[in-house]
N, C-alpha and C positions, 0 to 999 in steps of 0.2 A: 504494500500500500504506500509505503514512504516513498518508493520509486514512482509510481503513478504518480504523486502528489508532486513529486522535485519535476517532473517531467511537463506537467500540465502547469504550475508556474511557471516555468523557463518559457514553454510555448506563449502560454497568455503576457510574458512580459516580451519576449521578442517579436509581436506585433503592437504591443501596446503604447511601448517608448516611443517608438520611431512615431507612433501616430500622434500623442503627445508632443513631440518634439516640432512634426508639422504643424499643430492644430499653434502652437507657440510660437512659432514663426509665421504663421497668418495672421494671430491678431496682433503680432508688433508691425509688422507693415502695415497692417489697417490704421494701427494708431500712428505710425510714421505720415502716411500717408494724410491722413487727415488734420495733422498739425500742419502739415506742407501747405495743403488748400487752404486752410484759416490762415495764414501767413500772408498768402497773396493776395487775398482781400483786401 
């Protein structure tokens, strides 16, 4: 069972980070992005 268990967090974290790490990088260029336009106003 402790194998199942090590096996199925490693799975769920080796899609999980990367997806995290995108979804992190999308709302800082949102908010880069958006202080950009109120700038030029």
């Amino acid at each position: 069972m402790d194998v199942t268990a090590s096996f199925l967090s490693g799975a769920i974290l080796s899609w999980a980070l990367p997806l995290a790490l995108l979804i992190a990088v999308t709302v800082w260029w949102i908010v880069v992005l958006r202080r950009r336009s109120s700038d030029d106003t």
